[in-house]
Backbone as numpy.savetxt, mean C-alpha at the origin, in Angstrom:
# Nx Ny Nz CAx CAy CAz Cx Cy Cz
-2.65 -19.80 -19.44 -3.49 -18.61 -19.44 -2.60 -17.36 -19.44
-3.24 -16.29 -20.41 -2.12 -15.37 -20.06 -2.97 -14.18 -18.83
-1.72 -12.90 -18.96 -2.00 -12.22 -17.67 -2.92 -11.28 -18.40
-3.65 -10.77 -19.42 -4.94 -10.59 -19.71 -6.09 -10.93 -19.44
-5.83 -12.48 -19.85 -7.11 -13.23 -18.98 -7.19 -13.48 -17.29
-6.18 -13.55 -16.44 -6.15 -13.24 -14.78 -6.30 -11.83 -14.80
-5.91 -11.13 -15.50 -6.28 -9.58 -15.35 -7.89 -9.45 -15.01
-8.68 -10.41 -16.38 -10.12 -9.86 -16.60 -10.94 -10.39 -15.34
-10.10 -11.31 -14.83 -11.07 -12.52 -13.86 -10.90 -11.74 -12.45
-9.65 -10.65 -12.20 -9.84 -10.03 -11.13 -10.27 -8.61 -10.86
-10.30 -8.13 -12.72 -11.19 -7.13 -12.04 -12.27 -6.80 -12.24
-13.13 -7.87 -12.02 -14.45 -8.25 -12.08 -14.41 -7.52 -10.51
-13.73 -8.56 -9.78 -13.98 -7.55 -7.98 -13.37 -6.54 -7.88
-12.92 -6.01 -8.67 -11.97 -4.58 -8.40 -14.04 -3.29 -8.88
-13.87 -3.92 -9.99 -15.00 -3.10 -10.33 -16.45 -3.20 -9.52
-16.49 -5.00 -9.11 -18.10 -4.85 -8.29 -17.81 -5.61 -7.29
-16.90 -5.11 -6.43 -16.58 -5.51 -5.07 -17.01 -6.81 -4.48
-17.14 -7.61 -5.46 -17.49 -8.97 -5.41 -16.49 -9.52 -4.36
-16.32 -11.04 -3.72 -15.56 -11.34 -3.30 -15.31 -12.91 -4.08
-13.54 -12.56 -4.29 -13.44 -13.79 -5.32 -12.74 -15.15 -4.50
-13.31 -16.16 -5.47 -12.65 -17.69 -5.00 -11.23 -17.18 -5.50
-9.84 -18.55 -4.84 -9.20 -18.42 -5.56 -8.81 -18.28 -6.74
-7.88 -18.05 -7.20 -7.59 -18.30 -8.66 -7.72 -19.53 -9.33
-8.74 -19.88 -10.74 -8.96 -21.21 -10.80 -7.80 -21.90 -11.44
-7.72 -23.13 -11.52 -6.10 -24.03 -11.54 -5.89 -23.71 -13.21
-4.90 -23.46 -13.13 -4.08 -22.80 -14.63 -3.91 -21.14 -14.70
-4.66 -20.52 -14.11 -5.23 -19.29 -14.05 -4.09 -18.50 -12.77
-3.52 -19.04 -11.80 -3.06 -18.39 -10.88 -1.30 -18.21 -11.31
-1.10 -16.32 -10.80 0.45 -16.46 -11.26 1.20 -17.53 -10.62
2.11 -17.70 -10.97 3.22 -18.55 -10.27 4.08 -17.97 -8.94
4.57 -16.68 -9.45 5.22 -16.62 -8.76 5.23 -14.84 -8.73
6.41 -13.96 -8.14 6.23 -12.31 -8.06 5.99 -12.10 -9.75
6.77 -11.99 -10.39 6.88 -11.54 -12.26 5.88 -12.41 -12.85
5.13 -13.37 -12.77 3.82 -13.01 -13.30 2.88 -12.63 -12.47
2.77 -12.26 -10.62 2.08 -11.38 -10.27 1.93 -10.21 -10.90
3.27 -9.80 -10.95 3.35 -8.53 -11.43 2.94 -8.26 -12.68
2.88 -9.14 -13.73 3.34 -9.22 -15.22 1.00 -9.23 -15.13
0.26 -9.86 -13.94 -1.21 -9.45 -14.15 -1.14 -8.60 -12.92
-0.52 -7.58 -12.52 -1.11 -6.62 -12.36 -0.87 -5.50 -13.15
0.12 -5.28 -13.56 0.38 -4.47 -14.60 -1.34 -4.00 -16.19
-1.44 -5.87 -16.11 -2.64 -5.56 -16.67 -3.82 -5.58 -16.35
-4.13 -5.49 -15.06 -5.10 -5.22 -14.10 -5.50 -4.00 -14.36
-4.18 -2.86 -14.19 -4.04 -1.27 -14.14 -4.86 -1.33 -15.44
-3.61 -1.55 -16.86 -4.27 -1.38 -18.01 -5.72 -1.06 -18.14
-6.19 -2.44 -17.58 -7.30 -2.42 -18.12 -8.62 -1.98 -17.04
-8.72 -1.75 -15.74 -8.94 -0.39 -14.75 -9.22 0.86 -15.68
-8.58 1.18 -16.29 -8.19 2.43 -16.68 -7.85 4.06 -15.58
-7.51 3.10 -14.30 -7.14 4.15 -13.34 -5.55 4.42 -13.17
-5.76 5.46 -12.83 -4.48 6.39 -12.71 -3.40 5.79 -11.62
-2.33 5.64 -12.65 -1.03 5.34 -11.35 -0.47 6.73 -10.51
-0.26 7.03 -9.60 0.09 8.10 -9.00 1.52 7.93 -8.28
1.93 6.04 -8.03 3.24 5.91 -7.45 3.19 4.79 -7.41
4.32 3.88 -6.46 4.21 2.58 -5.95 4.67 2.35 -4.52
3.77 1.28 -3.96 3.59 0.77 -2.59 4.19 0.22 -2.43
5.23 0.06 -1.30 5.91 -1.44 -0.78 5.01 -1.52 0.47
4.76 -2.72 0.53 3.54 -3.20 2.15 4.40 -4.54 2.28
3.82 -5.07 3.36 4.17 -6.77 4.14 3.53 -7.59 2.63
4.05 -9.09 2.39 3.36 -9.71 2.03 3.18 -11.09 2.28
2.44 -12.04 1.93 2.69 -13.10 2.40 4.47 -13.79 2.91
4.22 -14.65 4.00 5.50 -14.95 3.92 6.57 -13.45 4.92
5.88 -12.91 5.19 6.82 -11.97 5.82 7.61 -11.06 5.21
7.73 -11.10 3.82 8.28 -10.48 3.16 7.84 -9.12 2.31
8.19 -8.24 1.81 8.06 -7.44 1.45 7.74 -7.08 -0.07
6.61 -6.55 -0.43 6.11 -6.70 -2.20 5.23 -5.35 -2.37
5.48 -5.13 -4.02 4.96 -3.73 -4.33 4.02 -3.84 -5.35
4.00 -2.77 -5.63 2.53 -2.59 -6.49 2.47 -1.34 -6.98
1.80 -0.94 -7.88 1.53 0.36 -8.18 0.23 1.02 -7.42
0.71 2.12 -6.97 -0.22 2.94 -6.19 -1.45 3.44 -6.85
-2.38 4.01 -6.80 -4.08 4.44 -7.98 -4.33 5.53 -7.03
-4.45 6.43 -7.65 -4.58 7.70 -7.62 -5.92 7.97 -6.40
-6.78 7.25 -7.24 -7.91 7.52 -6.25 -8.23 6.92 -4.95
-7.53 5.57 -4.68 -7.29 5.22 -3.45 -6.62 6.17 -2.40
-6.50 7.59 -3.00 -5.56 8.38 -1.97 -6.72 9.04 -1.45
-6.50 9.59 -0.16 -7.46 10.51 0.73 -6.65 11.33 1.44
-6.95 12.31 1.81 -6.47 13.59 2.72 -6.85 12.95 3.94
-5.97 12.93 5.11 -5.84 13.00 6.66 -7.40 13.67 6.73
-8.21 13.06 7.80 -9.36 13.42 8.29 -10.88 12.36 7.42
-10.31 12.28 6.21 -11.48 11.82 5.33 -11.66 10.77 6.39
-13.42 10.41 6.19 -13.95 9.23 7.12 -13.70 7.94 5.72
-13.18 6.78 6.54 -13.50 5.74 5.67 -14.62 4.65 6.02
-15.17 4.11 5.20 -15.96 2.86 5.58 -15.68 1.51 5.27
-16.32 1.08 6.05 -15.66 -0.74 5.95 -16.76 -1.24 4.74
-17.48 -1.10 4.42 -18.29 -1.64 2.76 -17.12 -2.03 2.16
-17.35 -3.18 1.73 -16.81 -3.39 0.52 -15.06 -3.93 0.91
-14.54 -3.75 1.71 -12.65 -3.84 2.53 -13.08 -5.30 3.28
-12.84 -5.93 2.11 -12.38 -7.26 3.15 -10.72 -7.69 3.72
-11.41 -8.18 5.34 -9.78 -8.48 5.91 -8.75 -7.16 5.99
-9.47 -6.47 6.04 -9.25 -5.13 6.31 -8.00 -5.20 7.45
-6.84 -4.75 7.55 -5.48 -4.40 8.42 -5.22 -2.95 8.02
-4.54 -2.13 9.24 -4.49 -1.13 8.79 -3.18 -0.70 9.36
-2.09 -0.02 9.59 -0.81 0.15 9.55 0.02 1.87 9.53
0.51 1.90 9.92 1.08 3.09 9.45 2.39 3.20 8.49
2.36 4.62 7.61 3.64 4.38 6.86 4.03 5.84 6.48
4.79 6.13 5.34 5.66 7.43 5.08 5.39 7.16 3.83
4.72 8.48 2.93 4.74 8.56 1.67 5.35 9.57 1.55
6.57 9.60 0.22 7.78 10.53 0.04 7.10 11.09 -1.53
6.90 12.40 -1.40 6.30 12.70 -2.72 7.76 13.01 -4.00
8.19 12.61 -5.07 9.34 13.09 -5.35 9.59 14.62 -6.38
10.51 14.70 -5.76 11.01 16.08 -6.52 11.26 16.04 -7.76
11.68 15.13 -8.41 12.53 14.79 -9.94 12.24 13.32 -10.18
12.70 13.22 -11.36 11.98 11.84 -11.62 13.26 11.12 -11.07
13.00 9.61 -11.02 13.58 8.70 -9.79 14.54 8.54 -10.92
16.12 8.26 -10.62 17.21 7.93 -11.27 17.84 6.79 -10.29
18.94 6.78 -10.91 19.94 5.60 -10.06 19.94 6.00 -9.02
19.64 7.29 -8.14 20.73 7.35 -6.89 19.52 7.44 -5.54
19.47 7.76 -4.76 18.48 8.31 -3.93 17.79 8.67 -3.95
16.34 8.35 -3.56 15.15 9.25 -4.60 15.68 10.76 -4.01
15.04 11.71 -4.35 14.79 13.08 -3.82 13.39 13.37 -3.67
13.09 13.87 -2.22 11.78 13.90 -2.18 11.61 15.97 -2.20
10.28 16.37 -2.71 9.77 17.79 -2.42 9.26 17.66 -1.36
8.40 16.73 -0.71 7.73 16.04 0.45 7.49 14.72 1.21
7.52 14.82 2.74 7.47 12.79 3.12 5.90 13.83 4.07
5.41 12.75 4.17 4.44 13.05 5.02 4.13 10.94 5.91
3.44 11.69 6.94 2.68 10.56 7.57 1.20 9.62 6.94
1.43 8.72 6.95 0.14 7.95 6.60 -0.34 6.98 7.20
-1.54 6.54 6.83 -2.31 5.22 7.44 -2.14 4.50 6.22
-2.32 3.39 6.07 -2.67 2.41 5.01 -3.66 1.12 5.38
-4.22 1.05 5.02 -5.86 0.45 5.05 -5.64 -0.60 3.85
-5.17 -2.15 4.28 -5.19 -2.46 3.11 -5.84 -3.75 3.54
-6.37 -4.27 1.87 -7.33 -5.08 1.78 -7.16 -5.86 0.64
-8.64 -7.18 0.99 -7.99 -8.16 -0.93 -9.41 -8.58 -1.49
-9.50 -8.48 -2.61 -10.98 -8.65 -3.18 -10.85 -10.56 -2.92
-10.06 -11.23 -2.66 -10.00 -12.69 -2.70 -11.09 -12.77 -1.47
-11.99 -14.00 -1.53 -12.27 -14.20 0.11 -11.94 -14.68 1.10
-10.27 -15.69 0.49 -9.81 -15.26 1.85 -8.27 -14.83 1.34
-7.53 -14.34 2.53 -6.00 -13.45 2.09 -4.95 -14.51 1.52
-4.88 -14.10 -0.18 -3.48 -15.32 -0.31 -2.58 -15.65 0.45
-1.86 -16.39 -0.11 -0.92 -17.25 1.10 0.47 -17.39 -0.03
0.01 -16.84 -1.08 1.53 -16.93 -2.19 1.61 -15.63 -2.64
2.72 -14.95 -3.06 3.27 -13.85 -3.64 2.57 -13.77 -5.20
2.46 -14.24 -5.96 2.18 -14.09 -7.29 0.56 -13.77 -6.78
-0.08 -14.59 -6.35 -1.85 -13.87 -6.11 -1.59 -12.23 -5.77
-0.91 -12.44 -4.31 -0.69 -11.01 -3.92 -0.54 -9.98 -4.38
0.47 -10.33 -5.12 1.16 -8.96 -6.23 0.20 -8.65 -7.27
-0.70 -9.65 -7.70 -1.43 -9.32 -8.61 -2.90 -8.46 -8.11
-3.12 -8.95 -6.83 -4.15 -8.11 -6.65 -3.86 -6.60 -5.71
-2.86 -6.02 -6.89 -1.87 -4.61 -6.47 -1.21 -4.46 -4.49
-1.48 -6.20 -4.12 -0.55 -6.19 -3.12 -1.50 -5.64 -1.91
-2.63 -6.19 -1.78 -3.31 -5.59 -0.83 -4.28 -4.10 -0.58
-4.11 -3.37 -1.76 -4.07 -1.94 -1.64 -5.66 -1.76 -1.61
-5.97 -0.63 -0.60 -6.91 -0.47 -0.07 -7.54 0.96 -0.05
-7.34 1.71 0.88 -7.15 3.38 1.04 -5.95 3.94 1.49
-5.24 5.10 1.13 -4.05 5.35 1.95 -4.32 6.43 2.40
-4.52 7.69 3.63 -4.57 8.71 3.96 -3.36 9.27 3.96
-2.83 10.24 3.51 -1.88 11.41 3.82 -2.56 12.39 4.57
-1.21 12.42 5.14 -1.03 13.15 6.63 -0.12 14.59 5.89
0.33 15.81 7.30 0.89 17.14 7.01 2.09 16.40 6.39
2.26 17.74 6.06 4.04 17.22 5.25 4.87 17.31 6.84
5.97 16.65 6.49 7.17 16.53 7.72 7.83 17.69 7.80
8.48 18.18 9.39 9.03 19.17 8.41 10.93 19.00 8.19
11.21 18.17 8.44 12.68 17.47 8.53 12.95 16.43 7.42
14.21 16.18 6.97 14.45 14.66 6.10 13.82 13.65 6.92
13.67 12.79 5.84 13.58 10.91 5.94 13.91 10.38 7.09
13.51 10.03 8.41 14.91 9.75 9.28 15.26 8.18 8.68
16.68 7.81 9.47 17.37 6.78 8.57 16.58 5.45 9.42
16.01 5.81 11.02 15.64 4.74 11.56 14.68 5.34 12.66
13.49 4.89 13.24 12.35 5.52 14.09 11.60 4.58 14.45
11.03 4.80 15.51 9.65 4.17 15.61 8.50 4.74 15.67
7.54 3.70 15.17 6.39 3.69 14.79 5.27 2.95 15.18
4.11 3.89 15.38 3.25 3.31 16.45 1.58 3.27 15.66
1.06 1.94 15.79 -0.42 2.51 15.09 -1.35 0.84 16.35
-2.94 2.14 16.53 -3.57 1.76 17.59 -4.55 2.39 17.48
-5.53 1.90 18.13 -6.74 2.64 18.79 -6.75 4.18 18.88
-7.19 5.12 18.72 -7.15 6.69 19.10 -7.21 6.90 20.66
-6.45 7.43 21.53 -6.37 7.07 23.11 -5.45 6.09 23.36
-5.08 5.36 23.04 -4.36 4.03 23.23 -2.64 4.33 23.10
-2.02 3.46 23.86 -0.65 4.01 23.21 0.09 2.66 22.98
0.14 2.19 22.05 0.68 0.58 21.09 2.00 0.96 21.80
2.78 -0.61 21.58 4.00 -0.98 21.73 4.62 -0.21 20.30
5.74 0.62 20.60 5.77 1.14 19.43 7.35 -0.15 18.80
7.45 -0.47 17.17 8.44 -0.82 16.62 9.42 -0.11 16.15
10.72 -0.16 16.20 11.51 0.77 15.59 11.51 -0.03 14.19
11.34 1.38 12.98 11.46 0.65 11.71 12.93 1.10 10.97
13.38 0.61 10.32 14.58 1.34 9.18 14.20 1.87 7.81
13.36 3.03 8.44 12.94 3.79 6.98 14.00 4.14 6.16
15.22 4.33 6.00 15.79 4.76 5.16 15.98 3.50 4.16
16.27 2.70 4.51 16.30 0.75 4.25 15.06 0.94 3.29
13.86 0.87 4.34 12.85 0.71 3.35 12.34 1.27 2.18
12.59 2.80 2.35 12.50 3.34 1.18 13.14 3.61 0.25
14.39 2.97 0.37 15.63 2.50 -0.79 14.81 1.22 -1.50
14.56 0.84 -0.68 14.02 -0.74 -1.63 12.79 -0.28 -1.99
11.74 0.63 -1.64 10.55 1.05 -2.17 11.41 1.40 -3.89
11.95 2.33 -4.06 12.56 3.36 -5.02 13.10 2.02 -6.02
13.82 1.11 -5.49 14.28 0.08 -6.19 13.34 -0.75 -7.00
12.10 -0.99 -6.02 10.84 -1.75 -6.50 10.21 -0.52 -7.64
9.75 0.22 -7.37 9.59 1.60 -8.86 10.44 1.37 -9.84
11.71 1.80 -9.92 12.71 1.26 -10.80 12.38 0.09 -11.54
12.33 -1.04 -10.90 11.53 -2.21 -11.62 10.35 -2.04 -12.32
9.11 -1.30 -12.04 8.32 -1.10 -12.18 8.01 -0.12 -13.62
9.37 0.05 -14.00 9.58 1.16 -15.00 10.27 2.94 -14.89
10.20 3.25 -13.31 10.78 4.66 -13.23 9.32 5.32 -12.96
9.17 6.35 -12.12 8.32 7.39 -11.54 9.07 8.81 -12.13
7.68 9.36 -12.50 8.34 10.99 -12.80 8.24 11.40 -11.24
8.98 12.98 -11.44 8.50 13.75 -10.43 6.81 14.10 -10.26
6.93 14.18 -8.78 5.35 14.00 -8.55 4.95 12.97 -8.36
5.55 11.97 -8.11 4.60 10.61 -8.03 5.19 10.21 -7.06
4.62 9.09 -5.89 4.72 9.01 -4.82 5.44 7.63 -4.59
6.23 7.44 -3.42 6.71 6.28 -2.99 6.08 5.97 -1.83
5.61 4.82 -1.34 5.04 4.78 0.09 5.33 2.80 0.33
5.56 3.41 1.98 6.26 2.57 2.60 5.73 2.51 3.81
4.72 1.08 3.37 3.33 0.82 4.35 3.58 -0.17 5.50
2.70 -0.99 6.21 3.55 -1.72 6.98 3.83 -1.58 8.36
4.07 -0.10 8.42 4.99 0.68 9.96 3.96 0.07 10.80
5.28 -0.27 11.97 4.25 -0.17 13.30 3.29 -1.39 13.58
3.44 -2.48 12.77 2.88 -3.56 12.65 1.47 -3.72 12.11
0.25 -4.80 11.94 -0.69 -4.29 11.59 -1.77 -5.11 12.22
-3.25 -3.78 12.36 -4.01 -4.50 13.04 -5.31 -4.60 12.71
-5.87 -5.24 12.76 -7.42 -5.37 12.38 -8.65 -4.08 12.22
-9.43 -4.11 11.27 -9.93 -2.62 11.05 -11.17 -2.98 12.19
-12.14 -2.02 12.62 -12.89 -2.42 13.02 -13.78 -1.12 12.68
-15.13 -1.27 12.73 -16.01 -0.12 12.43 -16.40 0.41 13.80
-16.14 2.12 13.45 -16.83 3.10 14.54 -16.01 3.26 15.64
-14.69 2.60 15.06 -13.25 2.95 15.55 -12.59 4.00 15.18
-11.64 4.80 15.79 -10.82 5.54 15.52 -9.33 5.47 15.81
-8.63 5.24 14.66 -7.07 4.77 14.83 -6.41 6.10 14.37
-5.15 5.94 15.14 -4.00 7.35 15.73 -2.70 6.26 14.87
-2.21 6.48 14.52 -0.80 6.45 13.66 0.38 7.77 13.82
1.57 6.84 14.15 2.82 8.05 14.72 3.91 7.14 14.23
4.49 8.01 13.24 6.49 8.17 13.03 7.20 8.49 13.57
7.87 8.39 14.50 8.65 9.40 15.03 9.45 10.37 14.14
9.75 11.39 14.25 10.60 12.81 13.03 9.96 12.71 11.57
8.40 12.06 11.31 7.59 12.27 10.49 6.14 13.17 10.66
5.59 12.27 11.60 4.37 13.42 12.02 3.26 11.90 12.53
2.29 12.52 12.61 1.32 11.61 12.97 -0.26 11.85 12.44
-1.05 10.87 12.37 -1.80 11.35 11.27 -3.23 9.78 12.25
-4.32 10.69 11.56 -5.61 9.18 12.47 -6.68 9.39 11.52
-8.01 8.46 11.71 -8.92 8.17 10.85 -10.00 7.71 11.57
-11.15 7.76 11.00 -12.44 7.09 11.45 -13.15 6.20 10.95
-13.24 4.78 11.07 -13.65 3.83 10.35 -14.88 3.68 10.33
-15.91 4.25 9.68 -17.33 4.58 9.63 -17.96 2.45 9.53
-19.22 2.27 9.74 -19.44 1.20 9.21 -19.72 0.84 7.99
């Protein structure tokens, strides 16, 4: 089967929030590069706007990207609702907006700000292999941006996401680490102009969404940023 036809079969739930069986036998990528190779034509054929790319957790503990969609973005404060977000986890992270388009060396950012990431899988239940994952853009859900920072990247921090009131065990993460390999995963992905975003989801571990909750997310030397999970 090619990644046209897994393209068409998943975004059947991308478009009517259906919830899908696995992938049927012949039909599922193998492995990350034909995840990637049907999500790529997932986007295509969406016809929604790339705005950047995500690195989040993925199966396996490991780390996998995706291209970011424009309209999954929200401004800090927007209410979200649980309709439709299955298996809903939500996380904190750092989206670096860039200054110039991404080259060999370090990205350069104009802006990092704080975020939530709200991510989710049209499957009914959460793959358990990298090639599903990647193909269904890696979990991606809603992302809120938060104020801009007003300092560089730090190279290492912790990060805390919880209940609103609550104060989580916070993790120290190695953002500078991570968003080298975010920039690396883009690169793969083809190169980002300036203006388009890197984000580096994940922070702070992740926890279950719940409705009529309100979750608080904190970077340390980024900012902090929260949300309201409507039902």
């Amino acid at each position: 089967m090619s990644a046209e036809e897994a393209a068409g079969w998943l975004a059947e739930a991308w478009e009517t929030g259906h919830p899908l069986a696995p992938f049927p036998t012949g039909l599922a990528p193998e492995d990350r590069d034909a995840g990637e190779a049907v999500a790529a034509a997932l986007v295509a054929r969406l016809g929604i706007a790339v705005c950047g790319v995500r690195l989040a957790p993925g199966p396996g503990g490991g780390m996998i990207s995706a291209p970011l969609l424009e309209p999954r973005m929200r401004r800090a404060g927007m209410p979200v609702t649980l309709e439709g977000l299955r298996h809903a986890t939500i996380s904190a992270g750092v989206l670096g907006v860039l200054a110039e388009p991404l080259g060999a060396g370090e990205p350069v950012f104009a802006s990092l700000h704080p975020a939530i990431d709200i991510a989710t899988w049209r499957f009914a239940a959460v793959p358990s292999e990298v090639g599903p994952a990647v193909a269904d853009l890696g979990g991606l859900g809603h992302v809120l941006v938060g104020k801009r920072a007003v300092g560089p990247l730090p190279a290492q921090a912790e990060a805390r996401i919880g209940l609103g009131g609550a104060r989580p065990r916070p993790i120290q993460e190695q953002l500078g680490a991570l968003m080298a390999e975010a920039a690396a995963e883009a690169r793969r992905w083809g190169g980002l102009p300036a203006g388009a975003a890197l984000l580096v989801a994940g922070l702070g571990g992740a926890v279950p969404v719940l409705a009529g909750q309100r979750y608080a997310a904190a970077v340390a030397g980024v900012g902090r940023i929260n949300v309201t999970i409507a039902g």
